[in-house]
N, C-alpha and C positions, 0 to 999 in steps of 0.2 A: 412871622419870622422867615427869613431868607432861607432857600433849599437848593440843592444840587442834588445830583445823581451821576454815576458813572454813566449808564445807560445816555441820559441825555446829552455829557459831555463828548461820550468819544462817537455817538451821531453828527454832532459839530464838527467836528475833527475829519469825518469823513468827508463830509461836504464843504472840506476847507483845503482837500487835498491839492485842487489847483493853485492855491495861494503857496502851500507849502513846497511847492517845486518853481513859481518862479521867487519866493524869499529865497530858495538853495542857488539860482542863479544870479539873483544880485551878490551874494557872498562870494559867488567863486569871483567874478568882478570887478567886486570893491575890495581893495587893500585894507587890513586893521591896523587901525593908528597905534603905531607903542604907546605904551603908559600911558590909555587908554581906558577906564572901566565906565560899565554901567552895572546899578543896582537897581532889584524890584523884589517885590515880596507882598503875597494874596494878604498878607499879613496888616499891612498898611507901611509906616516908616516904623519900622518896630521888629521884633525877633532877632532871630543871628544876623538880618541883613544890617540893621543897624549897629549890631557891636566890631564887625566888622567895615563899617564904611565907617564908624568914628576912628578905628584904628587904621585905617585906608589913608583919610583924608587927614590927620595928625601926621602922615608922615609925607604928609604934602603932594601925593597923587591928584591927577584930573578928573573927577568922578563927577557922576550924573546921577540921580534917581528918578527913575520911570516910574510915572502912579497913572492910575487909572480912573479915581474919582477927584470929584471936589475937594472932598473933605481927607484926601492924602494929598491934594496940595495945598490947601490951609496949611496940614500941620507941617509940611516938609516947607513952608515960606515961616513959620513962628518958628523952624530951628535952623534959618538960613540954610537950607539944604538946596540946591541946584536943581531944579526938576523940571520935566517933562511929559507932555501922554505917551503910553506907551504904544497909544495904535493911533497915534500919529504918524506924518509921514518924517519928521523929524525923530520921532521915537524909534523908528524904522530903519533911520538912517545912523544914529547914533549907536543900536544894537549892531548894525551890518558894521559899524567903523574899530567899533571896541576890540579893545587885546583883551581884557577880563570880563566877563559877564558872570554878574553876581545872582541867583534867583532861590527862594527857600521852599516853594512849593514846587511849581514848574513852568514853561517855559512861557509860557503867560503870563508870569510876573515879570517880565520885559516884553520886547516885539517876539513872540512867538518866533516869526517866518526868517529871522535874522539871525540866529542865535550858532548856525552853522561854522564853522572855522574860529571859532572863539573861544580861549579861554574856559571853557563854561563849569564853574564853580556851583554844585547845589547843597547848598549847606542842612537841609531837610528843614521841619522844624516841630523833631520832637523822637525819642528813641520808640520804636516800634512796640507796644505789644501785641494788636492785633497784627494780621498779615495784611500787609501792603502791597504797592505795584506788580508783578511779573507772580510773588506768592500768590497773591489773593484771587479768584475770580471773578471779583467785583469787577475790576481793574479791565476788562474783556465783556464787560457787558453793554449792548448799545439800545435804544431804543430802536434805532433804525436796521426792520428786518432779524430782530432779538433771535430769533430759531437758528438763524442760520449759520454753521460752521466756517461758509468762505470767509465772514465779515469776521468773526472769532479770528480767524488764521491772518487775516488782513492788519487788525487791530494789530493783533501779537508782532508782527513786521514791523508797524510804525514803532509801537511801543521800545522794541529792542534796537531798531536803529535809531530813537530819539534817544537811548538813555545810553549809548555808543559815543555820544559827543560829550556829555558828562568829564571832565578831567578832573576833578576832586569832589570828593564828596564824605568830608571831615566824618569819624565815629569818635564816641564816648570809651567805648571800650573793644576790646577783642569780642567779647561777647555779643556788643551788638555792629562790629565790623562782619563779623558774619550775617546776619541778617540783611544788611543793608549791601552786600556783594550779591547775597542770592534773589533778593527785591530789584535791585535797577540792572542783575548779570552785568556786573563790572567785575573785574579783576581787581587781588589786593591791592596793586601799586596804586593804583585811585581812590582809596578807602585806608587811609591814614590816619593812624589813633592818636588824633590831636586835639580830641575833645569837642564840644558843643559851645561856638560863640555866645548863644545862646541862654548860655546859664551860668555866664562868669559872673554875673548880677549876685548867685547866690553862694560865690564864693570869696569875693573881695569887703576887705573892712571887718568887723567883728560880728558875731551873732548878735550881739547888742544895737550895734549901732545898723546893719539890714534892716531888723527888726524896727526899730525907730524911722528911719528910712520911708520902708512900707506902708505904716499906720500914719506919719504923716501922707503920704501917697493917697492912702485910702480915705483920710477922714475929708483931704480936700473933693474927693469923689464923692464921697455919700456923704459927709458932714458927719458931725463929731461922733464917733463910736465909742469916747470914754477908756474901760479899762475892759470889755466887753469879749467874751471870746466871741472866736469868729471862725466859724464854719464856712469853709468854701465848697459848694455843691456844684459840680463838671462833669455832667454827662459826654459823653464821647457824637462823634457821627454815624448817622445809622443810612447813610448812603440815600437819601433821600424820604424814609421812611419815618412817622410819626415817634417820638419817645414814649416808651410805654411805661415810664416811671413818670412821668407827668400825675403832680398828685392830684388826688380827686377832694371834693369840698372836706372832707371827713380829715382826708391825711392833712392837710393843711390844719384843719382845728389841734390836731396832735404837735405837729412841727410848730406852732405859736406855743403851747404849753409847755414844752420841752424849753422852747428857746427863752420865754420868760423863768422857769423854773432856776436854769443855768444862768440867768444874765448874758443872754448870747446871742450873736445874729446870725441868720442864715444869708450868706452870697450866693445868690445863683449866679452860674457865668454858661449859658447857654453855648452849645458848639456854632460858629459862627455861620456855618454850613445845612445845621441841622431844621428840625422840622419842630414844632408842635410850641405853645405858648404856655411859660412859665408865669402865671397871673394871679400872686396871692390876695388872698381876701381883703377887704377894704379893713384901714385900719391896722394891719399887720405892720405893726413899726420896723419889727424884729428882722425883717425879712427884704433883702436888697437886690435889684436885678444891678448887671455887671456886666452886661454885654461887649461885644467888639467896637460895639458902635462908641461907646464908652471909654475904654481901654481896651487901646489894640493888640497892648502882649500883658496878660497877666501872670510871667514870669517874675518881674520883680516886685510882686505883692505878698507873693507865696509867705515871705519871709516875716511879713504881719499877719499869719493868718495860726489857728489855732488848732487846726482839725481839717481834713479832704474829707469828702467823700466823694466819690467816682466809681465807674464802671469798668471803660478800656481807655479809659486817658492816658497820654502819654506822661500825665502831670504827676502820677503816682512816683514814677522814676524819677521829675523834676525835686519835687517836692520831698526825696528822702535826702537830699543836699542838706533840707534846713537843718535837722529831720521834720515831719510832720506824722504824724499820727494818722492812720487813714482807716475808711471804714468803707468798704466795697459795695457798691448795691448795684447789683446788676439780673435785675427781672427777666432776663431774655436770654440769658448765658448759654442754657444749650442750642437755639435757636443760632446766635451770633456766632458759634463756633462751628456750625453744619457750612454756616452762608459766607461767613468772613474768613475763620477760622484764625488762630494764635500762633504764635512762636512759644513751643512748648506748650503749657497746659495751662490756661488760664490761674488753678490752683497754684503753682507754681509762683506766683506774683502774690493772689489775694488770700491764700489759705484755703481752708477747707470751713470757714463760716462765712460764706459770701450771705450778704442778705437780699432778699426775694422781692419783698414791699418794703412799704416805709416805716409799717410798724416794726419791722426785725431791726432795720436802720437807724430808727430812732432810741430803740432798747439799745444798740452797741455807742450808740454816743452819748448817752448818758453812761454807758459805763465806763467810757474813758473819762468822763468828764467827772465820777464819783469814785472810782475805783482808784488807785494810785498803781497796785499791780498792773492794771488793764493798761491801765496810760505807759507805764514801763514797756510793758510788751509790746504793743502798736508800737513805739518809737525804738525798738529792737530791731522790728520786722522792717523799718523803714531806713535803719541803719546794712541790714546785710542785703534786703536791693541796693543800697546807695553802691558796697564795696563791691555788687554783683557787676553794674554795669557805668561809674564813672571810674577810670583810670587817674582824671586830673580834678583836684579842685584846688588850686591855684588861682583862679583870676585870669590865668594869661591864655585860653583858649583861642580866642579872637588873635593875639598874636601868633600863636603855632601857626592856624590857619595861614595867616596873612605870609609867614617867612615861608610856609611850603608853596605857596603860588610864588612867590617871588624866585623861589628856589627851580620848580619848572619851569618860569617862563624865561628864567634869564635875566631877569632884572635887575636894577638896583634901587635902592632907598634913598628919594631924591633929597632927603636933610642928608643924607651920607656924601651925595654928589656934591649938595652947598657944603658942606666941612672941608 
């Protein structure tokens, strides 16, 4: 499985410092073409970038998508989408030409070196419970010369003048509009509570018909799943480091007896980023990997699924849209809060029975799954995060987005101009 680390990336980053000063001199340079954009996202064609470039290019804008592999231009050529590499030298030039630059991770998901005088919209992708960017210390770590305080103090300069060019950077709520002002140190006027493009998926149409939606989704993915509940299991990223909930031959014999007992399947959806291999026993029907490689956003599955279980995902806060029922396991939690640390207190989000291993983990899903109180409660708990940190569930996030760029840059709504 694929791995990152802070450490290894922003060593990159240092020894890419000369690229980044003459991409600042091509932009002072080259003029940005109005009503202009490009989109990118580590994501693939998928997340907010996509619900906002379908509400982009519906209103008849010029748009591009920047990908970076094969298989993000297969699928952006099967949905007629306009693409380009992004560290090409046409990628290059079409990021330095753009009025908008669209990116959900960072600045990588377009031309890096270009992205200076632009528009530049980060739509994140995902509301925070661990600490992130400028919070977190991870975010300051390099592999290259790791001891040293200058390269610390160095990082900390690109970091705060990279996220300086930042001009929107949509929140869910006031609640996590603060988190996401003191993560990239932007001021509110850039941090506008217009909600998450990203999760209008699990507000439009009916709870019936998402639901149906989803499971056809899913069953063309794994093939027919019946009437089957379904457990989706999403570990979070441990910054380069092995998952320590990776279960061993024993926990696996448990998690097939549970899942037959329930008539149930377990999804694993492994962090895209993350470390360590989720490999169940041969013959385990029950039991399905889900990777990125597979499905690039699994936000709009949530809506077919039966039960989370998670650590520090973001998907907790996605997934009380449906509501979902959730059961926390997080083996490393004091650990993860010394090194990463939270916005507020872990308990705070998953209670005060987080479980440990997977025997405790298994005991709590079978009691939502026997218990009808139990199942009440978990879908309580996933109701008053929902009202803690979404403001809108409408559907029209992607639009807010879309009218507040239009509304800074001046713009107009080129079906407005043909009327």
């Amino acid at each position: 499985m694929a791995s990152f680390s802070f450490g290894d990336g922003n060593a990159k980053k240092l020894l890419a410092i000369p690229f980044y000063a003459a991409g600042r001199a091509l932009t002072l340079l080259v003029p940005r073409a109005r009503g202009r954009w490009v989109f990118g996202s580590a994501a693939g064609i998928a997340d907010g970038g996509l619900a906002l470039w379908n509400e982009t290019v519906a209103r008849g804008h010029r748009a591009v998508w920047l990908i970076r592999t094969d298989a993000q231009a297969r699928d952006a050529a099967a949905r007629g989408i306009p693409h380009v590499r992004a560290d090409s030298l046409r990628g290059l030039w079409l990021t330095a030409r753009a009025e908008v630059v669209v990116v959900t991770h960072g600045f990588g998901d377009v031309n890096r070196y270009a992205v200076s005088g632009s528009y530049l919209v980060q739509l994140w992708h995902g509301i925070p419970l661990k600490r992130i960017g400028i919070d977190s210390p991870e975010t300051l770590r390099s592999s290259f010369l790791p001891s040293s305080r200058l390269v610390r103090c160095l990082l900390a300069l690109m970091y705060r003048g990279a996220t300086r060019r930042i001009r929107l950077l949509p929140a869910a709520s006031h609640l996590v509009r603060g988190r996401l002002e003191s993560a990239f140190s932007l001021d509110d006027s850039r941090v506008p509570v217009v909600g998450e493009p990203r999760v209008d998926v699990l507000s439009r149409g009916t709870a019936a018909e998402r639901r149906e939606s989803a499971r056809r989704q899913l069953d063309a993915l794994l093939g027919p799943l019946a009437d089957d509940r379904l457990v989706l299991y999403a570990p979070t990223w441990r910054d380069g480091d092995d998952d320590p909930a990776i279960p061993t031959a024993a926990d696996w014999e448990r998690i097939t007896s549970l899942l037959d007992e329930y008539s149930a399947r377990l999804i694993v959806r492994p962090h895209p980023l993350g470390a360590g291999e989720y490999a169940p026993p041969a013959g385990a029907q029950r039991v399905h990997l889900l990777g990125s490689d597979r499905l690039a956003d699994v936000t709009p599955v949530l809506a077919g699924m039966d039960l989370l279980v998670t650590d520090y995902s973001s998907l907790a806060y996605d997934s009380s849209l449906v509501p979902l029922p959730v059961v926390y396991f997080a083996p490393d939690v004091d650990d993860y809060a010394r090194r990463r640390g939270f916005y507020g207190t872990y308990a705070d989000v998953a209670g005060a029975d987080v479980a440990v291993d997977w025997k405790e983990t298994l005991a709590q899903i079978a009691a939502v799954f026997s218990d009808d109180d139990e199942h009440r409660a978990r879908l309580e708990r996933a109701r008053r995060l929902d009202a803690a940190v979404h403001a809108h569930r409408d559907g029209r996030n992607a639009e807010r987005v879309y009218r507040a760029i239009m509304a800074a840059i001046g713009g107009n709504d080129p079906r407005e101009e043909i009327a």
